[in-house]
C-alpha positions in Angstrom: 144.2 194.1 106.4 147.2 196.1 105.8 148.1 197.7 102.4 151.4 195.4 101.9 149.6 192.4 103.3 147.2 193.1 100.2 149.3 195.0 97.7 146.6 196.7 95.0 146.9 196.2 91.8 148.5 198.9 89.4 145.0 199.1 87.8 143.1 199.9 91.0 145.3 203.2 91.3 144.0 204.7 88.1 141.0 206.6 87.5 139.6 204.6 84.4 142.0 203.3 81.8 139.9 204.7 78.8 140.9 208.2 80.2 144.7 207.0 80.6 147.3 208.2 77.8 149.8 205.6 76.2 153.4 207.0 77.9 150.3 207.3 81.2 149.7 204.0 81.3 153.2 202.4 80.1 155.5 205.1 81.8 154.4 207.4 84.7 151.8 205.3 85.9 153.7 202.4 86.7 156.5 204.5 87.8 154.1 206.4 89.8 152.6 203.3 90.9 155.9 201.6 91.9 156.8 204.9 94.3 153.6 204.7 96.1 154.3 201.5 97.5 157.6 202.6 98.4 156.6 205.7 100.0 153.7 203.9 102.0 156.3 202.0 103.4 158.2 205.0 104.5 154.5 206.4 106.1 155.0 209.4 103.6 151.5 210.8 102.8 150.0 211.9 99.4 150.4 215.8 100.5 154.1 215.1 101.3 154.8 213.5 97.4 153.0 216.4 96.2 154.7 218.7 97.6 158.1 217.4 96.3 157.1 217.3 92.9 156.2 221.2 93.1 160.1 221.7 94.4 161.0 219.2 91.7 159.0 220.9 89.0 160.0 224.4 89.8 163.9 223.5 89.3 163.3 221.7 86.3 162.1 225.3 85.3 164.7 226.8 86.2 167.1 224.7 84.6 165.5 225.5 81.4 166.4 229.5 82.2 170.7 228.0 80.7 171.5 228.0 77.0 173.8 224.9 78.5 172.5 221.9 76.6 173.1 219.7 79.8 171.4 221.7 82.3 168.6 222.0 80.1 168.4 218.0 79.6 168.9 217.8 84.0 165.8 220.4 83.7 163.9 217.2 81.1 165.4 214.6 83.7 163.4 216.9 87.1 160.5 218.0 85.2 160.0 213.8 84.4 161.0 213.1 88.1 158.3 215.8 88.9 155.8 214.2 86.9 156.3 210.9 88.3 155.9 211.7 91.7 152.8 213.9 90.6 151.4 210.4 89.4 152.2 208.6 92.6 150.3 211.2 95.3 147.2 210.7 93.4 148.0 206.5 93.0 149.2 206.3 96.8 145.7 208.5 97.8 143.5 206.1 96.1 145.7 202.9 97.1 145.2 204.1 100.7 142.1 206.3 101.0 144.3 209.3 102.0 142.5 212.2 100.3 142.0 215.2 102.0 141.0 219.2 101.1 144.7 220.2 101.1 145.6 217.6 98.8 142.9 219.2 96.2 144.4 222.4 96.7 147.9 221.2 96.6 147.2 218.9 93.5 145.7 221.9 91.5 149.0 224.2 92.1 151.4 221.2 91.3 151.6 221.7 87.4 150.7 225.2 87.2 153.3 226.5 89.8 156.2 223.8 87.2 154.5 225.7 83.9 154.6 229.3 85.2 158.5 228.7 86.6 159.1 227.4 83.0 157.4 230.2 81.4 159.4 232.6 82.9 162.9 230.3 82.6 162.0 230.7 79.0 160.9 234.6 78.9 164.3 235.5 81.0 166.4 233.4 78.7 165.2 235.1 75.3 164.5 238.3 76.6 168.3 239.9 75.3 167.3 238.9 72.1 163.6 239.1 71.9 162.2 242.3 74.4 159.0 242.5 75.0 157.9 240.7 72.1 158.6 237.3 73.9 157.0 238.4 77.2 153.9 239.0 75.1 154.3 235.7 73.3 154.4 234.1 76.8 151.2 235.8 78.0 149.1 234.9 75.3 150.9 231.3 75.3 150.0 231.0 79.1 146.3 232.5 78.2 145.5 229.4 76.0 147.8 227.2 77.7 145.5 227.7 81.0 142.0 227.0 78.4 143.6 223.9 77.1 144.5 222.7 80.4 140.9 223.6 81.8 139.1 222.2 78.6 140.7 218.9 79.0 140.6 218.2 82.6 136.8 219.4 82.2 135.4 217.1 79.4 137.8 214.3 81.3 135.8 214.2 84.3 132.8 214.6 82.4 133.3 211.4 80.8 134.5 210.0 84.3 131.2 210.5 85.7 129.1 208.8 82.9 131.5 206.0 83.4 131.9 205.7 87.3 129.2 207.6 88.6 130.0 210.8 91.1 133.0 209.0 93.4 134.8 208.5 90.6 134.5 211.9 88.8 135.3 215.8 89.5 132.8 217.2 87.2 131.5 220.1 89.3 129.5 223.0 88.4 129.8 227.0 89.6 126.3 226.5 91.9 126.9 224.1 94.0 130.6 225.1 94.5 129.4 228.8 95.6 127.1 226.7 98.5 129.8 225.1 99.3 131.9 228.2 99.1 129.5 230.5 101.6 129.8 227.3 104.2 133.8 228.3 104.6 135.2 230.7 107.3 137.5 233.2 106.3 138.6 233.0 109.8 138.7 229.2 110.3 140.0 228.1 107.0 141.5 231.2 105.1 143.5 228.7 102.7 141.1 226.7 101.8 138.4 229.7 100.8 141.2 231.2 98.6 141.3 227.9 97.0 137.1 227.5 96.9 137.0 230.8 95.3 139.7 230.3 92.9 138.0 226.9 92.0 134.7 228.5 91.5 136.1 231.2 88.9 138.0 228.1 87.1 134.7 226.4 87.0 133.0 229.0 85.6 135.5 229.8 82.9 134.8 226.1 82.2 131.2 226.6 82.0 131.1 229.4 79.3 133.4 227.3 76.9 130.4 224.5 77.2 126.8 226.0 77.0 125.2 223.4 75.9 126.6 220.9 77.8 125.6 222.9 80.6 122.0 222.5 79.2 122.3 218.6 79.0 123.5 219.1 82.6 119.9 220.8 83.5 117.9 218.3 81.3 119.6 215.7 83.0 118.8 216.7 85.9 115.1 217.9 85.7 114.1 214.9 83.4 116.2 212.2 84.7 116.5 213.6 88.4 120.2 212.8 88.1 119.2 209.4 87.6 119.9 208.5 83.3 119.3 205.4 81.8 121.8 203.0 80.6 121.0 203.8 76.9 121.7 207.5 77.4 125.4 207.2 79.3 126.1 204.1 77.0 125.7 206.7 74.0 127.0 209.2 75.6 130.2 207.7 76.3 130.5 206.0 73.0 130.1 209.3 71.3 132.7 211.0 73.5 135.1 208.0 73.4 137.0 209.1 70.5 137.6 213.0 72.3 139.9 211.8 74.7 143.2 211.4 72.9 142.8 215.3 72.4 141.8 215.3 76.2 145.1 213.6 76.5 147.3 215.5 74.0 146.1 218.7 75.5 147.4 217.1 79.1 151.3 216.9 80.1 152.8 214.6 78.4 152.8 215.8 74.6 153.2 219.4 75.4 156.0 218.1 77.7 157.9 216.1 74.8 157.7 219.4 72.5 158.7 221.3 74.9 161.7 219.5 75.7 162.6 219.6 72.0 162.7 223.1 71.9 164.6 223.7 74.6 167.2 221.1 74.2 167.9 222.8 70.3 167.9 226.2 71.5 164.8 227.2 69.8 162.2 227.7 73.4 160.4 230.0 71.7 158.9 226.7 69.3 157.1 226.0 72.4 154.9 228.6 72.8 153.9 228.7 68.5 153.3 225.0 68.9 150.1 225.8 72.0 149.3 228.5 69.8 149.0 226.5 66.7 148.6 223.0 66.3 147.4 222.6 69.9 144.9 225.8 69.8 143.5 223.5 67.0 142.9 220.8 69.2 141.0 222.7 71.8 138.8 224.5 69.2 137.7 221.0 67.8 137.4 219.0 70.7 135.1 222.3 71.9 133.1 222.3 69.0 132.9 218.3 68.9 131.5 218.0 72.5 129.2 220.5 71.8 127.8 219.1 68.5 127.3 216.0 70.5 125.1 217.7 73.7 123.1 219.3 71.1 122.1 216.0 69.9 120.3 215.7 73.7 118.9 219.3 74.4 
């Protein structure tokens, strides 16, 4: 049966809605929702959406390189458009079944090459007035900016797979991935090892932000043989529940709004004090909290 003969639902497109964000679930996601039907209709793949929203993305940062108020707010308009479409690749892939390597690899570039465009928009811009002293603001910004990012995505996934199991979760650890990794020909599949290696580093830096979750990982799976019992992901996920909004607020979308507040006044450098600062804050205590609570099982 074809997709429009049975159009999904907007709720079979998400991941899980514990993990969605309010302006997730109420903005992007049904826009994102409502351009992957429209681009199925067209035939236009997953990789293809993605792949706009990177040229999107990257000239909403450079729009954000003008002191002009109204290129800056075309910059808020692209970088939204960007995020929209960044929401439908991963809607229409799980609408249609389309998921592939490249759209992994794609996927994890998207935001990264839109944040390090808008890094730089925002280091050429004040550099007359500012020197070097806002290039190294931006580099330690970016630093924590990446761990935030990581952190999030990483206790996201985690929760994801206590929730759904492995199909509906990314939670991978270094070992496996560097199996996985000595499988790949550099000859074969050059892009795709870049990307396996780059991965496994990521994953890594991951793992030494959460040792003792990567000691429940290893009870889990000597005492449980991957295989827990109801009670145990019941209270796990009911103990972790209340981390996600700082999973979420460390994401796009609140980030994004500051962001385009600082930039639209004229002050872009209020970007970069707010990751260092009130977002900084987040990430140490959603750390610490997810740790205090795997202690609790090792």
């Amino acid at each position: 049966m074809s997709l429009q003969q049975n159009k999904p639902t907007l709720e079979s497109t998400l991941k899980s809605v514990d993990t969605e964000e309010f302006i997730d679930i109420h903005f992007y996601r049904p826009i994102g929702y409502r351009w992957a039907l429209f681009f199925n209709r067209l035939g236009v793949t997953p990789n293809q959406i993605t792949i706009a929203s990177i040229f999107i993305g990257i000239a909403a940062g450079v729009c954000f390189y003008y002191t002009s108020f109204w290129i800056n707010l075309l910059g808020v308009f692209l970088l939204i458009w960007a995020n929209s479409y960044d929401s439908a690749d991963g809607q229409l892939a799980r609408m249609t079944g389309q998921k592939s390597e490249l759209g992994r690899i794609l996927d994890g570039a998207c935001g990264d090459l839109w944040f390090i465009t808008i890094y730089f928009a925002i280091i050429f811009r004040l550099w007359p007035a500012w020197s070097f002293w806002i290039l190294i603001l931006a580099v330690i910004a970016g630093y924590f900016h990446n761990k935030q990012a990581s952190m999030a995505d990483y206790y996201r996934n985690v929760y994801l797979l206590f929730l759904k199991g492995k199909k509906g979760s990314e939670w991978h650890n270094s070992a496996d991935l560097r199996k996985k990794y000595a499988t790949i020909s550099w000859k074969e599949k050059p892009l795709t090892k870049l990307f396996e290696k780059t991965y496994i580093i990521y994953t890594e830096g991951q793992e030494r932000w959460s040792p003792r979750l990567q000691k429940m990982r290893k009870m889990i799976k000597k005492k449980y043989e991957g295989n827990i019992s109801d009670e145990f992901r019941k209270g796990f996920l009911n103990k972790t529940f209340p981390l996600l909004k700082y999973t979420n607020m460390l994401s796009f979308n609140l980030r994004s709004i500051v962001l385009f507040i600082s930039v639209l006044s004229n002050f872009p450098w209020i970007y970069f004090v707010f990751e260092l600062t009130v977002l900084n804050i987040m990430l140490i205590y959603m750390v610490w909290k997810h740790e205090k609570i795997c202690k609790e099982y090792v």
